[in-house]
N, C-alpha and C positions, 0 to 999 in steps of 0.2 A: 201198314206192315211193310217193312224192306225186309226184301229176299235178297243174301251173299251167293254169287255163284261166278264162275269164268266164264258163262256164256248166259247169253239174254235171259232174262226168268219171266212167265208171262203171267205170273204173283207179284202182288206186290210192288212195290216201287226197287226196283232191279239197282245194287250196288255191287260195280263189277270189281270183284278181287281174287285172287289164287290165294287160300287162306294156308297154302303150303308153304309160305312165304311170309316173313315178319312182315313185311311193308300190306300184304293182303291185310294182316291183323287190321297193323294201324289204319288205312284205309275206313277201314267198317268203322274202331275208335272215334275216327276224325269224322264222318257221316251221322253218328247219332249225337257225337257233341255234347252238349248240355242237356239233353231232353233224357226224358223217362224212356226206360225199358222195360217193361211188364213179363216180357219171356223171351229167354233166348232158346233155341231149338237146333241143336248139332246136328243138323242129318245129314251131312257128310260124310262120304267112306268111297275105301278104295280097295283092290286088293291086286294080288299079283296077278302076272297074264298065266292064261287057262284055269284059272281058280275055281273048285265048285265042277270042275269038268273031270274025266276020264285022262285029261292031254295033262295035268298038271305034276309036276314033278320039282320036288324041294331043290334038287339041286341045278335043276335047270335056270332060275331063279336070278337076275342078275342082281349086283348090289343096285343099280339106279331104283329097280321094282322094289327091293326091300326097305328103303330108305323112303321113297313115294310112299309104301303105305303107311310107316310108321309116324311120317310128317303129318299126313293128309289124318290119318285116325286117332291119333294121338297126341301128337305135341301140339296140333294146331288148336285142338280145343280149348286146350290148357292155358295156350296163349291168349285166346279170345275171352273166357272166360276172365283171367286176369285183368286184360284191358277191359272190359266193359261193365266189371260191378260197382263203379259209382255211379252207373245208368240205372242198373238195376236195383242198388239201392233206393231210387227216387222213385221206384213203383208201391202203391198200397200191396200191392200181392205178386211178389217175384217170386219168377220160375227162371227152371235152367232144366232144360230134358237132353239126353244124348240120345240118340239112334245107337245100340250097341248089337251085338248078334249075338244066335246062341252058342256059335262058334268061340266065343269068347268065356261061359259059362262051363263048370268043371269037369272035368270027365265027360266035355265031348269028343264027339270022334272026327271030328274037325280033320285034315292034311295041311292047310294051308297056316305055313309059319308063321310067317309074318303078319299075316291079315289075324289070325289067330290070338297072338302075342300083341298085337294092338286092342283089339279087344277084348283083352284079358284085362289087360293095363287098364285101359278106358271105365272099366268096373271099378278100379282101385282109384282112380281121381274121383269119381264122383259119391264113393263111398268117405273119402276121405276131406272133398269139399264143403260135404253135409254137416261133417263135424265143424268142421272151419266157420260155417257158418250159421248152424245152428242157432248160436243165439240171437241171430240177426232175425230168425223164422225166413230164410231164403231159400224154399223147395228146391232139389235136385233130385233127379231121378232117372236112371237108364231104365230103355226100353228095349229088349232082348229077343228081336222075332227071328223066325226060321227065312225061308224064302217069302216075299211079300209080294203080292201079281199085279205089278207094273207089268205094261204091256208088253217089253222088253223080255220079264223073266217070264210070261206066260208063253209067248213064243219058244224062249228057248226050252221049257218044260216041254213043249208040246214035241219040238224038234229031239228030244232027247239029247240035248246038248248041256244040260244044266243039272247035276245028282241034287240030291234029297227031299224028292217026292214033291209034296201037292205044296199051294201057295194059300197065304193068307190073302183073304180080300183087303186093299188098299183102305177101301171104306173101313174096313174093322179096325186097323191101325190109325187113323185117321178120328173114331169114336174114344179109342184110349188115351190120346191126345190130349183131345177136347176134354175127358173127364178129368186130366191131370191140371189143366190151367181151370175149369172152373173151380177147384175144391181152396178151401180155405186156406192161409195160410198156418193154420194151426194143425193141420195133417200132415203126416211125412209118408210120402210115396218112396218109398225105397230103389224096389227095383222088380221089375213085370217080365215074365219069360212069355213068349206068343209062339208059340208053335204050331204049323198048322195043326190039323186034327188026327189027317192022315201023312204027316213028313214026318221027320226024322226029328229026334227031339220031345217029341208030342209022349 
């Protein structure tokens, strides 16, 4: 398994790239080579500073943050995806899953623009990758949770630094996962909304 991140990953055999950046792409490209890809998995994101919080304010907003997220949420995938489906073609059963939010699904009540608007977008690539590739049978699938309780977002729930309510267990996103790379290739997972039970969204 190699893990993409900017800083050490302690999964996986660690390839260091800032995939906000074309050369991040090729980097990863140029790392898997000729060999098989069986699933790529985007779970990457960003969003603007105080987002999800009381302190955020659209217009406060610089262009560097709105560009950050739309790079890091959007284009980047886009990109990776491109470079790496002749890997993923050499797999008996390719996947391709996006980390997406429900912040991104319709008539939420979402504030945050840009993070917002990338995950809107993010819906629309892998909606439309599907078709692209369909007749290939190359599974793609966005996965759409509320707040998810990394130890990060559990504190800031607790601290009341973080709006929309309770968090989904890690593990339980983590089980949704796993059922999406075991199922056939003759299944089409579309797309999964994960709300917690008691947040916002649910």
């Amino acid at each position: 398994m190699l893990a993409v991140a900017r800083t050490p990953s302690p999964i996986g055999e660690w390839i260091q790239a800032d995939l906000s950046e074309l050369t991040g792409v090729e980097t990863v490209a140029k790392a898997i080579g000729g060999d098989r890809l069986d699933a790529l998995l985007y779970m990457g994101g960003t969003w603007e500073t105080h987002a999800f919080t009381s302190q955020y304010r659209f217009e406060d907003c610089t262009d560097a943050d709105i560009d950050r997220v739309i790079a890091v949420n959007l284009v980047a995938p886009i990109r990776l995806v491109k470079a790496l489906l002749p890997a993923l073609r050499r797999s008996h059963n390719p996947k391709i899953v996006f980390m997406g939010a429900l912040s991104g699904r319709d008539n939420f009540s979402g504030r945050e623009v840009a993070n917002s608007a990338s995950k809107f977008g993010l819906r629309g690539v892998v909606h439309s990758l599907r078709e692209e590739l369909r007749s290939e049978q190359i599974g793609v699938t966005i996965i759409n949770p509320g707040n998810v309780g990394t130890p990060e977002v559990l504190a800031d729930l607790a601290a009341n630094n973080l709006l929309g309510g309770e968090a989904i267990p890690l593990t339980d996103l983590l089980k949704i996962i796993d059922c999406i790379l075991s199922l056939s290739r003759s299944t089409c997972i579309k797309e999964i909304d994960v709300p917690a039970m008691l947040g916002e969204g649910a």
